[in-house]
PDB file of N, CA, C and O in Angstrom:
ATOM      1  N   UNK A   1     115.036  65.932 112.700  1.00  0.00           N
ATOM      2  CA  UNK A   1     115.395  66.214 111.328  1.00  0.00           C
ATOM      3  C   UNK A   1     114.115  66.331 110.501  1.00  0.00           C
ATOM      4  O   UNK A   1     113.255  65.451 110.473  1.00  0.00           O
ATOM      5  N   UNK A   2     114.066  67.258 109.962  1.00  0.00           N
ATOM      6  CA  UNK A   2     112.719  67.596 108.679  1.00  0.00           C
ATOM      7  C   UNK A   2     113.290  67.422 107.503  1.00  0.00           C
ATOM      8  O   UNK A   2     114.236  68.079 107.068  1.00  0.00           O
ATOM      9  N   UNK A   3     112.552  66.250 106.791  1.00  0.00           N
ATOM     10  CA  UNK A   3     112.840  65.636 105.184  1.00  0.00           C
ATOM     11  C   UNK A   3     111.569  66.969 104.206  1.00  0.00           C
ATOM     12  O   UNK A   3     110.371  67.002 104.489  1.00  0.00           O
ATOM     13  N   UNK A   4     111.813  67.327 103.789  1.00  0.00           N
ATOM     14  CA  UNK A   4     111.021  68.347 102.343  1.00  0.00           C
ATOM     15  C   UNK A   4     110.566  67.402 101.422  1.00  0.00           C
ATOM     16  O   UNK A   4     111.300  66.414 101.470  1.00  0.00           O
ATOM     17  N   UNK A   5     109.845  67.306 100.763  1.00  0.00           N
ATOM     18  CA  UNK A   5     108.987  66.762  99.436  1.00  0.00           C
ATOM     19  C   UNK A   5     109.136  67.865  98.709  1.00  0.00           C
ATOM     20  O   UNK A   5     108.572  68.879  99.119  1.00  0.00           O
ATOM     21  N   UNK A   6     109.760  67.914  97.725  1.00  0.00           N
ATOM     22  CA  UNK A   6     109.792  68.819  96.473  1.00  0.00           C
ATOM     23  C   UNK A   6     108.976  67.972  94.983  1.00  0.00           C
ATOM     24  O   UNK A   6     109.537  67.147  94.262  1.00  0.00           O
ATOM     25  N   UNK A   7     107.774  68.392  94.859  1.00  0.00           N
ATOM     26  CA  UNK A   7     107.366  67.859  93.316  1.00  0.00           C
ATOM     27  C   UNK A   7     107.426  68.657  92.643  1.00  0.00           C
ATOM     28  O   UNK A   7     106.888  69.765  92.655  1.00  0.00           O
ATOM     29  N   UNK A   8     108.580  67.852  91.471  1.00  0.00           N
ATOM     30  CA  UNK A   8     109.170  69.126  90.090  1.00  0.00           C
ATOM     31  C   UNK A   8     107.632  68.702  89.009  1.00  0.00           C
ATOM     32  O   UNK A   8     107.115  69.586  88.327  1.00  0.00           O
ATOM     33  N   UNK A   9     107.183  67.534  89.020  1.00  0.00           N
ATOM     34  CA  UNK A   9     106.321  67.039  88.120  1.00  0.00           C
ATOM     35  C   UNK A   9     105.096  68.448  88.038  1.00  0.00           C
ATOM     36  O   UNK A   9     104.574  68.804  86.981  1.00  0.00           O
ATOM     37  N   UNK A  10     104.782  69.183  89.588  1.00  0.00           N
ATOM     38  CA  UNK A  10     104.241  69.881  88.843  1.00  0.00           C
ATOM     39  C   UNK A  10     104.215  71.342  88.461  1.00  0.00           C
ATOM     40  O   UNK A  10     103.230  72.037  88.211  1.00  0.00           O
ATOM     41  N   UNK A  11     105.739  71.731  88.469  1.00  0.00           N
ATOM     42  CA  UNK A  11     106.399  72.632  88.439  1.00  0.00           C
ATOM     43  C   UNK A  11     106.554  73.152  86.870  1.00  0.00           C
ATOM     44  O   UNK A  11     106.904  72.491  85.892  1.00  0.00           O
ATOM     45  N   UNK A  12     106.213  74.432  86.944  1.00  0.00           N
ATOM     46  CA  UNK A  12     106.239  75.012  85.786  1.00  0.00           C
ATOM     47  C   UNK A  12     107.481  74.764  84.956  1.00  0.00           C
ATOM     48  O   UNK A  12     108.582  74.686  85.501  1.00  0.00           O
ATOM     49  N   UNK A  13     107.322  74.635  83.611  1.00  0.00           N
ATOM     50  CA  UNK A  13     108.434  74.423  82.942  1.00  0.00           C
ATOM     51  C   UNK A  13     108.478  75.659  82.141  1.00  0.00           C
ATOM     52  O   UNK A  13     107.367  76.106  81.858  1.00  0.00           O
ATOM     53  N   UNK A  14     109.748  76.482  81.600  1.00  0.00           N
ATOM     54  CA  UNK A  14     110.260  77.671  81.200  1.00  0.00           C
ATOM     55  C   UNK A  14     108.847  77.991  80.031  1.00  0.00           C
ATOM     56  O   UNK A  14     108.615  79.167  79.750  1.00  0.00           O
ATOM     57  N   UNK A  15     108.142  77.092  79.533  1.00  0.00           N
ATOM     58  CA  UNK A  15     107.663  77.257  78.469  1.00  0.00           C
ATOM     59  C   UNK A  15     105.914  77.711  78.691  1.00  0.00           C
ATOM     60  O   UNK A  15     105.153  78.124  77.815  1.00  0.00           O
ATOM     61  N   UNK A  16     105.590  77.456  80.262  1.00  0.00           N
ATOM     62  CA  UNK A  16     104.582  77.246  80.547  1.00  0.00           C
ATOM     63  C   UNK A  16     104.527  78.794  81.564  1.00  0.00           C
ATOM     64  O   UNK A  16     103.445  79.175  82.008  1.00  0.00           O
ATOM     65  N   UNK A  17     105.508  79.383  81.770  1.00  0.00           N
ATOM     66  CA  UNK A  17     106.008  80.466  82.850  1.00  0.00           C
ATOM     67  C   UNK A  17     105.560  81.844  81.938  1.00  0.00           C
ATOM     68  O   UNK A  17     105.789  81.704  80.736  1.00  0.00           O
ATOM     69  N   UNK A  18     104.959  83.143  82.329  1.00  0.00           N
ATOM     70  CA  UNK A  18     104.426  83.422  81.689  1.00  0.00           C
ATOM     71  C   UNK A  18     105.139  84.872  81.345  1.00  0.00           C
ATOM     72  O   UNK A  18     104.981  85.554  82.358  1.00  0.00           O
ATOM     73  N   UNK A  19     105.956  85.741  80.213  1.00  0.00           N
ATOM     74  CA  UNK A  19     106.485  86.219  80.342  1.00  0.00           C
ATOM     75  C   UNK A  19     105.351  87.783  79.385  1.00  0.00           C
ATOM     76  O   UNK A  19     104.473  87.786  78.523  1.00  0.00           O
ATOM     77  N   UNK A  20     105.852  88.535  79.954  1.00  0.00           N
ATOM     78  CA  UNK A  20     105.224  90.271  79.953  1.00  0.00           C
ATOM     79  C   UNK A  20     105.873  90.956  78.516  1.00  0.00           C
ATOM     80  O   UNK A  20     107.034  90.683  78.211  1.00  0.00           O
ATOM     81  N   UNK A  21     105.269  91.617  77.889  1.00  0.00           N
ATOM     82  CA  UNK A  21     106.137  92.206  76.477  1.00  0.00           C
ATOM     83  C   UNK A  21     105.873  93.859  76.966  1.00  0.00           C
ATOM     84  O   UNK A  21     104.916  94.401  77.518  1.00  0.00           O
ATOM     85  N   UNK A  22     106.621  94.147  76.693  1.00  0.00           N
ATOM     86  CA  UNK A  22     106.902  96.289  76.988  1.00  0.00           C
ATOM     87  C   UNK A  22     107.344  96.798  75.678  1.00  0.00           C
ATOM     88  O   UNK A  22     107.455  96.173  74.623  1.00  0.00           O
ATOM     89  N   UNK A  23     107.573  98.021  75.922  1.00  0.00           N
ATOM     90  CA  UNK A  23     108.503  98.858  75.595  1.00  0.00           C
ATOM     91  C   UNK A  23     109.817  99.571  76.664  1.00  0.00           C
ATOM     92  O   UNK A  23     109.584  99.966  77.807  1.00  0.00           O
ATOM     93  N   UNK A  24     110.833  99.607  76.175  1.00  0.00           N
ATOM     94  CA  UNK A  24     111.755 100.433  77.240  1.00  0.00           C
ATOM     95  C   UNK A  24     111.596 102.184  76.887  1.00  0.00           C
ATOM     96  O   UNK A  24     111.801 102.796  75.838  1.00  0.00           O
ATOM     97  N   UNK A  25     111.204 102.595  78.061  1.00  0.00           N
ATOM     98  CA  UNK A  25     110.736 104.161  78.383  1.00  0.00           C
ATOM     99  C   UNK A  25     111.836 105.221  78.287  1.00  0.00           C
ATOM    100  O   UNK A  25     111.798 106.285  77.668  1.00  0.00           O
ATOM    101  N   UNK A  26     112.999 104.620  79.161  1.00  0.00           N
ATOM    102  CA  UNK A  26     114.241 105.212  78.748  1.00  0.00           C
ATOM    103  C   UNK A  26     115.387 104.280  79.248  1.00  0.00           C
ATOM    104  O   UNK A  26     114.971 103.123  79.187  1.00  0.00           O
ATOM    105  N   UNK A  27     116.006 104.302  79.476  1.00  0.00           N
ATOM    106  CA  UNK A  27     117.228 103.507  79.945  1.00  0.00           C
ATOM    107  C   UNK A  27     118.639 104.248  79.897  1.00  0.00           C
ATOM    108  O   UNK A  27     119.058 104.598  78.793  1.00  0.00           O
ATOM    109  N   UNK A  28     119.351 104.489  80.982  1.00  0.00           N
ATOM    110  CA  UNK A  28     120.260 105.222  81.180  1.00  0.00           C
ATOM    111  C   UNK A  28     122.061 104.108  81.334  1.00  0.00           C
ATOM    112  O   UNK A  28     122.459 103.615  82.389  1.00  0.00           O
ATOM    113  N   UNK A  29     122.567 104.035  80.379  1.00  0.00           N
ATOM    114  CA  UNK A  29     123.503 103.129  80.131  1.00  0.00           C
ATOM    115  C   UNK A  29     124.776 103.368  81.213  1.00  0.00           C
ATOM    116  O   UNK A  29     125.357 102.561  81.939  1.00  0.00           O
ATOM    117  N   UNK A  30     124.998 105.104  80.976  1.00  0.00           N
ATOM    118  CA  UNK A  30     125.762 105.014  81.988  1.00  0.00           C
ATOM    119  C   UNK A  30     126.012 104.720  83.922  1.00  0.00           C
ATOM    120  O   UNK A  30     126.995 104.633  84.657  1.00  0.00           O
ATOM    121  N   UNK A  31     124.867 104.666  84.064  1.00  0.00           N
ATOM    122  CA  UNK A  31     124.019 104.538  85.143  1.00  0.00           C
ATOM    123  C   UNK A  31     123.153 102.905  85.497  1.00  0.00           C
ATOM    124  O   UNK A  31     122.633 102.437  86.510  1.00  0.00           O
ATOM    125  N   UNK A  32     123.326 102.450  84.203  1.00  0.00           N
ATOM    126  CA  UNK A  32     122.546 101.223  84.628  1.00  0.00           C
ATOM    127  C   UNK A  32     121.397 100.761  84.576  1.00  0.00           C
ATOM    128  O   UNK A  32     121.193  99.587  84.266  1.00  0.00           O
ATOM    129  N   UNK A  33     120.547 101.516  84.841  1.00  0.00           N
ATOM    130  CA  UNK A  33     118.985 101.236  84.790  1.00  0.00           C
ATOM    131  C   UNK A  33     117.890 101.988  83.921  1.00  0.00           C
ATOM    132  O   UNK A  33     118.127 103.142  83.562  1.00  0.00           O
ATOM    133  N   UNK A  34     117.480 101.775  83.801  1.00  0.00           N
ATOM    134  CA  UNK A  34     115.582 102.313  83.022  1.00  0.00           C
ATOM    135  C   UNK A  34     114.346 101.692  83.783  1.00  0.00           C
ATOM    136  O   UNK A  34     114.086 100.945  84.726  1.00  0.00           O
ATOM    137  N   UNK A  35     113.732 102.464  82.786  1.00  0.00           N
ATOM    138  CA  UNK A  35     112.146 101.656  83.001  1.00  0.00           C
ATOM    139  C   UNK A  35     111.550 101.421  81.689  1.00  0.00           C
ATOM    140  O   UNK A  35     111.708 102.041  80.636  1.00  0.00           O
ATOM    141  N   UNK A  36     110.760 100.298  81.991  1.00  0.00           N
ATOM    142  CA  UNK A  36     109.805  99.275  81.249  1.00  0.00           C
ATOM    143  C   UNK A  36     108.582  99.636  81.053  1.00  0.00           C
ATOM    144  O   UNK A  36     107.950  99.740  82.104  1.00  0.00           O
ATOM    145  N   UNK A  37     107.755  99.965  79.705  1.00  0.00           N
ATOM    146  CA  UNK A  37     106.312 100.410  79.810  1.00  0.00           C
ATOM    147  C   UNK A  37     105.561  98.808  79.445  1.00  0.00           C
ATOM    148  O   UNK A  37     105.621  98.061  78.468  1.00  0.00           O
ATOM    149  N   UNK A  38     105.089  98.767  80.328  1.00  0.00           N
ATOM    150  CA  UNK A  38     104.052  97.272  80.000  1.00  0.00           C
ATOM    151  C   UNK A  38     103.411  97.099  78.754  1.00  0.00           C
ATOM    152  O   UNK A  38     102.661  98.070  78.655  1.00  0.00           O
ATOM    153  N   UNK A  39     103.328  96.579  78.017  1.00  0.00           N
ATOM    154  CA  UNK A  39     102.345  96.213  76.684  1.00  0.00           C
ATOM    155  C   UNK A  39     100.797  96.352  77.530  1.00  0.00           C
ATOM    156  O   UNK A  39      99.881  97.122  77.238  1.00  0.00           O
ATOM    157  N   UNK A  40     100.826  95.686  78.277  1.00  0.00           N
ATOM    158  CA  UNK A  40      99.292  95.706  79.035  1.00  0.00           C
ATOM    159  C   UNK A  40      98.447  96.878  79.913  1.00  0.00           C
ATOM    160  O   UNK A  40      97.431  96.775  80.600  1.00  0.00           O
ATOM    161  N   UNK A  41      99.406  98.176  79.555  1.00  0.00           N
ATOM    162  CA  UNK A  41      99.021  99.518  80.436  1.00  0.00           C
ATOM    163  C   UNK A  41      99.574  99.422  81.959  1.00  0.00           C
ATOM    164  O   UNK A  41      99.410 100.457  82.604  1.00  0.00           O
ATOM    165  N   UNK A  42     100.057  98.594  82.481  1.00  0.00           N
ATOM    166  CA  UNK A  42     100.373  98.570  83.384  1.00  0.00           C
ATOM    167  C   UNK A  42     101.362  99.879  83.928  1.00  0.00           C
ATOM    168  O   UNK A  42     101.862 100.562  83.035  1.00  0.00           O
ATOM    169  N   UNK A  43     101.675 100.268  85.417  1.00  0.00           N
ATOM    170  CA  UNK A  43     103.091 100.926  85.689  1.00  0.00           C
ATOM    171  C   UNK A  43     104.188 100.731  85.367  1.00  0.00           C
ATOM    172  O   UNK A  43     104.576  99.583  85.155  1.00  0.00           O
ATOM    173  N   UNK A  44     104.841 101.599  85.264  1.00  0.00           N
ATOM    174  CA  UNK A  44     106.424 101.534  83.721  1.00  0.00           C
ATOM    175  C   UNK A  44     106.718 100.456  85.094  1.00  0.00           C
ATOM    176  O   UNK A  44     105.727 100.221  85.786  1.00  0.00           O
ATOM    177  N   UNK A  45     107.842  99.900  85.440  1.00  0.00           N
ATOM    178  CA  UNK A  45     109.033  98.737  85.851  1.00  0.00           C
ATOM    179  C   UNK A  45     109.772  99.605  85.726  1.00  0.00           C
ATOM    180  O   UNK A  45     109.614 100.498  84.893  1.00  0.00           O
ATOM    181  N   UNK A  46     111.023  99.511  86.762  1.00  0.00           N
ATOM    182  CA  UNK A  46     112.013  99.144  86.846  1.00  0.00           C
ATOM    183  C   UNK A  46     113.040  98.508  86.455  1.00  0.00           C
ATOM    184  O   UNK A  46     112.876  97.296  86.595  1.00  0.00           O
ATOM    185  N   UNK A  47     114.343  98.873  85.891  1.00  0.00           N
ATOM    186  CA  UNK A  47     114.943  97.838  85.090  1.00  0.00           C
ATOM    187  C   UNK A  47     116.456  97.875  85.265  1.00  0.00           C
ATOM    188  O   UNK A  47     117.208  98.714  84.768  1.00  0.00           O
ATOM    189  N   UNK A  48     116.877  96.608  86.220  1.00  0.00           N
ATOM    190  CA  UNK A  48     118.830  97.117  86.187  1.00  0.00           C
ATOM    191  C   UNK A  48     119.620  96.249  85.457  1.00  0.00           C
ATOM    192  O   UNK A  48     119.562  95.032  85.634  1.00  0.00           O
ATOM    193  N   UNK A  49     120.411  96.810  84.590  1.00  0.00           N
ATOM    194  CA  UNK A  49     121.222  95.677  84.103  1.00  0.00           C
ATOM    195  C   UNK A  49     121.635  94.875  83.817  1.00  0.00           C
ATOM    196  O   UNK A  49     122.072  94.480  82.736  1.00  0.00           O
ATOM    197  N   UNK A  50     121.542  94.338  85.118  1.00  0.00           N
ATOM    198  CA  UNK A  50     122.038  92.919  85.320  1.00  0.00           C
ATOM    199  C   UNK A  50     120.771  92.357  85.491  1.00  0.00           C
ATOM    200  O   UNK A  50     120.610  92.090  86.682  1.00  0.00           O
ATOM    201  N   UNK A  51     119.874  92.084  84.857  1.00  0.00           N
ATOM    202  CA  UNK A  51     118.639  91.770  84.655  1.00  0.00           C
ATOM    203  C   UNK A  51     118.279  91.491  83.166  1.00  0.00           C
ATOM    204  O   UNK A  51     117.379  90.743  82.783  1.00  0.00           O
ATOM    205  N   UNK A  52     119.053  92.150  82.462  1.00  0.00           N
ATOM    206  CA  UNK A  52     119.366  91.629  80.837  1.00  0.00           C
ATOM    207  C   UNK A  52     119.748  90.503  80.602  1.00  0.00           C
ATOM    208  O   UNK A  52     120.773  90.045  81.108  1.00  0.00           O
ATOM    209  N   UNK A  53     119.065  89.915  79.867  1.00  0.00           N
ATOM    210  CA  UNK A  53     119.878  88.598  79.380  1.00  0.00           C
ATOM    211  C   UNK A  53     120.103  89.037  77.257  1.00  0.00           C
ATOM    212  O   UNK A  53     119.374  88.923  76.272  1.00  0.00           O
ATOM    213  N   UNK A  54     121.560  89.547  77.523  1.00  0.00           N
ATOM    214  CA  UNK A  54     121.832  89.581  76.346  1.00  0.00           C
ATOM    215  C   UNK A  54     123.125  89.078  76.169  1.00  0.00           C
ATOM    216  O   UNK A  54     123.941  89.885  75.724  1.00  0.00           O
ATOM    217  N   UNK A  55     123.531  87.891  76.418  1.00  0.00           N
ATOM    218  CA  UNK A  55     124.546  87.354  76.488  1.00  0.00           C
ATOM    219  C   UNK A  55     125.812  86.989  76.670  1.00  0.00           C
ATOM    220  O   UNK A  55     126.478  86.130  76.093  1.00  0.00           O
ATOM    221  N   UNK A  56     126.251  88.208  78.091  1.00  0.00           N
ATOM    222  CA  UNK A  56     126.679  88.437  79.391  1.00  0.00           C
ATOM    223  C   UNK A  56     127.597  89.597  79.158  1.00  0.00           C
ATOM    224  O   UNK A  56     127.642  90.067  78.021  1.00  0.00           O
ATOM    225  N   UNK A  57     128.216  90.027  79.957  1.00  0.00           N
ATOM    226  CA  UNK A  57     129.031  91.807  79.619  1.00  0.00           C
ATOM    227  C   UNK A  57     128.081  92.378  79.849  1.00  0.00           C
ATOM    228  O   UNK A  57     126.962  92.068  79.440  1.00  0.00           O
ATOM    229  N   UNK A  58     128.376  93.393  80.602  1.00  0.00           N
ATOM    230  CA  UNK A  58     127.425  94.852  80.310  1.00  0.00           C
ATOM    231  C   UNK A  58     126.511  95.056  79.578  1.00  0.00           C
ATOM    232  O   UNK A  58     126.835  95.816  78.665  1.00  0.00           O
ATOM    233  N   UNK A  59     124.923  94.546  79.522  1.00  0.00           N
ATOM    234  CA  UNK A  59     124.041  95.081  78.849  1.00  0.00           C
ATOM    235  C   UNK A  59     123.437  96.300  78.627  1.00  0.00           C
ATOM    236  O   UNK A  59     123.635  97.158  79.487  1.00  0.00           O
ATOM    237  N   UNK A  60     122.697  96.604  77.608  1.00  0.00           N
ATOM    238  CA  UNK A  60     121.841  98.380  78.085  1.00  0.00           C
ATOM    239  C   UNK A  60     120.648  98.113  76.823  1.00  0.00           C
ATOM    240  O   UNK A  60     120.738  97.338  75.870  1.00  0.00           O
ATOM    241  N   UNK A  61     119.706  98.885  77.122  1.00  0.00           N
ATOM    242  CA  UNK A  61     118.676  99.011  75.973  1.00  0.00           C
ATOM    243  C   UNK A  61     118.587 100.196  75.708  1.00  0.00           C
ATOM    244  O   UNK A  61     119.085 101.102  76.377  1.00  0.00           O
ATOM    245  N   UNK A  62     117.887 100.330  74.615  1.00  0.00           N
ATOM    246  CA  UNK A  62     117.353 101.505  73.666  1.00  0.00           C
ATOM    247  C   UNK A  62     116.470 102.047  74.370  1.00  0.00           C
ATOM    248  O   UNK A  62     116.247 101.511  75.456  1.00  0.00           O
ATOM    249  N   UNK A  63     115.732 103.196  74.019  1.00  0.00           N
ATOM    250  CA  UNK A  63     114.948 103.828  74.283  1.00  0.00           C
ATOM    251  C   UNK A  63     114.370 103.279  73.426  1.00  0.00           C
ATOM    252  O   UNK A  63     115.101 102.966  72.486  1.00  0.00           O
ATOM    253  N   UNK A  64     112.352 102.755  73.231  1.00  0.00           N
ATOM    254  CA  UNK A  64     111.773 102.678  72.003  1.00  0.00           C
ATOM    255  C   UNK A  64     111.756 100.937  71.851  1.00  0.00           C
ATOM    256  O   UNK A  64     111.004 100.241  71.170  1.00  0.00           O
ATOM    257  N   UNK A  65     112.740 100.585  72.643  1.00  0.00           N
ATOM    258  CA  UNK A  65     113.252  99.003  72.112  1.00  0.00           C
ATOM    259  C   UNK A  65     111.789  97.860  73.123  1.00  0.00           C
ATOM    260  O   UNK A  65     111.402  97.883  74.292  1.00  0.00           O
ATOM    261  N   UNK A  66     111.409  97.043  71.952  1.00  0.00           N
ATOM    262  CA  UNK A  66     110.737  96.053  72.700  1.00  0.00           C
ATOM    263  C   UNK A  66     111.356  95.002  73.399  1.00  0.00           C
ATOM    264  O   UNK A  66     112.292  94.364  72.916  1.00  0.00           O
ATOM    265  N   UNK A  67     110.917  94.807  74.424  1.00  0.00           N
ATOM    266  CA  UNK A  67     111.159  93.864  75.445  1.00  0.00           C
ATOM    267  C   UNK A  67     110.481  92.529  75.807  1.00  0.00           C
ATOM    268  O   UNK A  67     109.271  92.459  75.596  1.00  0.00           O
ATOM    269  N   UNK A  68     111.039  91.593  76.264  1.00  0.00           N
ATOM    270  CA  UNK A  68     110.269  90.172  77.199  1.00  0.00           C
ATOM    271  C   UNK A  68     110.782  90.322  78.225  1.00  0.00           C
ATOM    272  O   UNK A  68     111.981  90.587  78.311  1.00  0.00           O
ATOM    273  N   UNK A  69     109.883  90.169  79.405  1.00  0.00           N
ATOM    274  CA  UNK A  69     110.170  89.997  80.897  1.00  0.00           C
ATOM    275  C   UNK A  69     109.631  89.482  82.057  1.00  0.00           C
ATOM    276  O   UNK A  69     108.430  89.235  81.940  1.00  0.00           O
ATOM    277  N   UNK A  70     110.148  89.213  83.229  1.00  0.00           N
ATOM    278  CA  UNK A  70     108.869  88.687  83.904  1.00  0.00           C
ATOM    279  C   UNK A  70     109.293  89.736  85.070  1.00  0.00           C
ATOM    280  O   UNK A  70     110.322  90.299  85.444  1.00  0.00           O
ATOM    281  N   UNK A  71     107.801  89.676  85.468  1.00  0.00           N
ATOM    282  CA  UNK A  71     107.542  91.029  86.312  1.00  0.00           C
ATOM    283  C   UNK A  71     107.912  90.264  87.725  1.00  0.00           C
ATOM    284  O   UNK A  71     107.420  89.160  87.958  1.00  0.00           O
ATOM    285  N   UNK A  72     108.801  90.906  88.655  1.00  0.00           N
ATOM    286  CA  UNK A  72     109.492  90.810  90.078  1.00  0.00           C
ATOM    287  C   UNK A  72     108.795  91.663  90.903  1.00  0.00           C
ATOM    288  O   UNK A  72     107.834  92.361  90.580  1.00  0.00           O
ATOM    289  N   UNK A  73     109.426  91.561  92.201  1.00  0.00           N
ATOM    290  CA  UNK A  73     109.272  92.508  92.936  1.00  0.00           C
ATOM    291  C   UNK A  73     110.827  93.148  93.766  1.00  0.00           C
ATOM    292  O   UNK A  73     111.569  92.459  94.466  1.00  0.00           O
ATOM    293  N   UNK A  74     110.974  94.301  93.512  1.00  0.00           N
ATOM    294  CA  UNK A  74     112.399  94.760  94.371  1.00  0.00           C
ATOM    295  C   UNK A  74     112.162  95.594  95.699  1.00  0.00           C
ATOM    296  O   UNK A  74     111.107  95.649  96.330  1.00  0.00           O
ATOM    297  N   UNK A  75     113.060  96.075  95.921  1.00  0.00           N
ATOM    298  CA  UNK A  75     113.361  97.048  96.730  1.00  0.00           C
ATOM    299  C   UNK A  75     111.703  97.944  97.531  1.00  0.00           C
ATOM    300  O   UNK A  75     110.840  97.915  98.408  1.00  0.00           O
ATOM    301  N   UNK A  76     112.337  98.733  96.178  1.00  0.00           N
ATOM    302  CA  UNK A  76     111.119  99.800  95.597  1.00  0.00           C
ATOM    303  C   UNK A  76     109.827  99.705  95.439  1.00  0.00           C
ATOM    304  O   UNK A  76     109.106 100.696  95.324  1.00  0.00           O
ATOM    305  N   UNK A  77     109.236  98.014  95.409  1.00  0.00           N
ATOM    306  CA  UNK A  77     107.958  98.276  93.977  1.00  0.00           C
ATOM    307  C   UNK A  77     108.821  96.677  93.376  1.00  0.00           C
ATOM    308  O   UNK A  77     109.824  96.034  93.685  1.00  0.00           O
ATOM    309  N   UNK A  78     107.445  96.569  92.131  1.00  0.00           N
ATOM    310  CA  UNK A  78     107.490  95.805  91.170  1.00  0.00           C
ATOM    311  C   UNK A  78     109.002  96.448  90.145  1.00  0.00           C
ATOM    312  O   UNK A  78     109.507  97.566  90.045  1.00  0.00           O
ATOM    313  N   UNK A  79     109.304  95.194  89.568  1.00  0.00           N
ATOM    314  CA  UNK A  79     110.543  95.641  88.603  1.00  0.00           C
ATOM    315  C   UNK A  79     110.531  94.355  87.584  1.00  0.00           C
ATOM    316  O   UNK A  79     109.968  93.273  87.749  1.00  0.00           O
ATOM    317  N   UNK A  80     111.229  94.750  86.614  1.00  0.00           N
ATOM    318  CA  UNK A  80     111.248  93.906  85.589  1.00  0.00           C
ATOM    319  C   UNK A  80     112.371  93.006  85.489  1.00  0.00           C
ATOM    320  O   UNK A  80     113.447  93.596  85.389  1.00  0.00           O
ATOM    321  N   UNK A  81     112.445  91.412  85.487  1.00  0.00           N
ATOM    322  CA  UNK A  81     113.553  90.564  85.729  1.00  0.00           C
ATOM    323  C   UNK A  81     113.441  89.745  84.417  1.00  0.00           C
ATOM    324  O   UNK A  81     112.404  89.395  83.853  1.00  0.00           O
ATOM    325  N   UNK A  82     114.826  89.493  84.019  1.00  0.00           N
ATOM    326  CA  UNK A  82     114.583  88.142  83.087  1.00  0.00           C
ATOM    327  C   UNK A  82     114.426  89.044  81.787  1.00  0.00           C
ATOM    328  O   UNK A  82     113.671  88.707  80.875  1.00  0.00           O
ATOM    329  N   UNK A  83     115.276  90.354  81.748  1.00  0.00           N
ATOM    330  CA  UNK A  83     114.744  90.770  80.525  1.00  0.00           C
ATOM    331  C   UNK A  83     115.188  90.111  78.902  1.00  0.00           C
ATOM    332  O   UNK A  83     116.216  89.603  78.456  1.00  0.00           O
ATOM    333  N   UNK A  84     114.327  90.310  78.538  1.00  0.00           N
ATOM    334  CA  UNK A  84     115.203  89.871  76.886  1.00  0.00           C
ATOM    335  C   UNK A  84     114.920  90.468  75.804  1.00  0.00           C
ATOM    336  O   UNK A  84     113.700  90.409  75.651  1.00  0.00           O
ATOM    337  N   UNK A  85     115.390  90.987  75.011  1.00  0.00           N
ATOM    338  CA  UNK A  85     115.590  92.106  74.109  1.00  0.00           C
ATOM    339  C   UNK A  85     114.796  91.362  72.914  1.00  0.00           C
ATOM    340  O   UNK A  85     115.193  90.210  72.739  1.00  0.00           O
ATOM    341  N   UNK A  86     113.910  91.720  72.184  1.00  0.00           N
ATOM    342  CA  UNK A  86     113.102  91.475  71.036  1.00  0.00           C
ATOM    343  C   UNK A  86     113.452  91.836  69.694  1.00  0.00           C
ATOM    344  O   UNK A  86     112.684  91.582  68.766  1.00  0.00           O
TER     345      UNK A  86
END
């Protein structure tokens, strides 16, 4: 049997976790997804839906609309998770 040691003490807390600001490039509602332009020049992201946190139901963003996110990795490539609408 293998026992794990998990230390939360030095585990990032939500406040200390470091989250990315964009713009959304386009976002296609009926379809689900867009992409994310980084504040930092980075490559636009990836962005699905269900990755919104706008307070549950079917989300979608604007075109133009600023964003918070933390940058993932999917499928594809890097993508944008944890989004939250500004």
């Amino acid at each position: 049997m293998v026992i794990a040691r998990i230390n939360f003490k030095n585990s990032p807390n939500k406040e200390e976790m470091s989250m990315s600001k964009g713009t959304v490039k386009w976002f296609n509602a009926d379809k689900g997804f867009g992409f994310i332009t980084p504040a930092d020049g980075g490559k636009d992201l990836f962005v699905h839906h269900s990755e919104i946190q706008a307070g549950g139901g079917y989300a979608t963003l604007n075109d133009g609309q600023e964003v918070e996110f933390e940058v993932g990795q999917g499928q594809k490539g890097p993508c944008a998770n944890k989004v939250q609408p500004l």
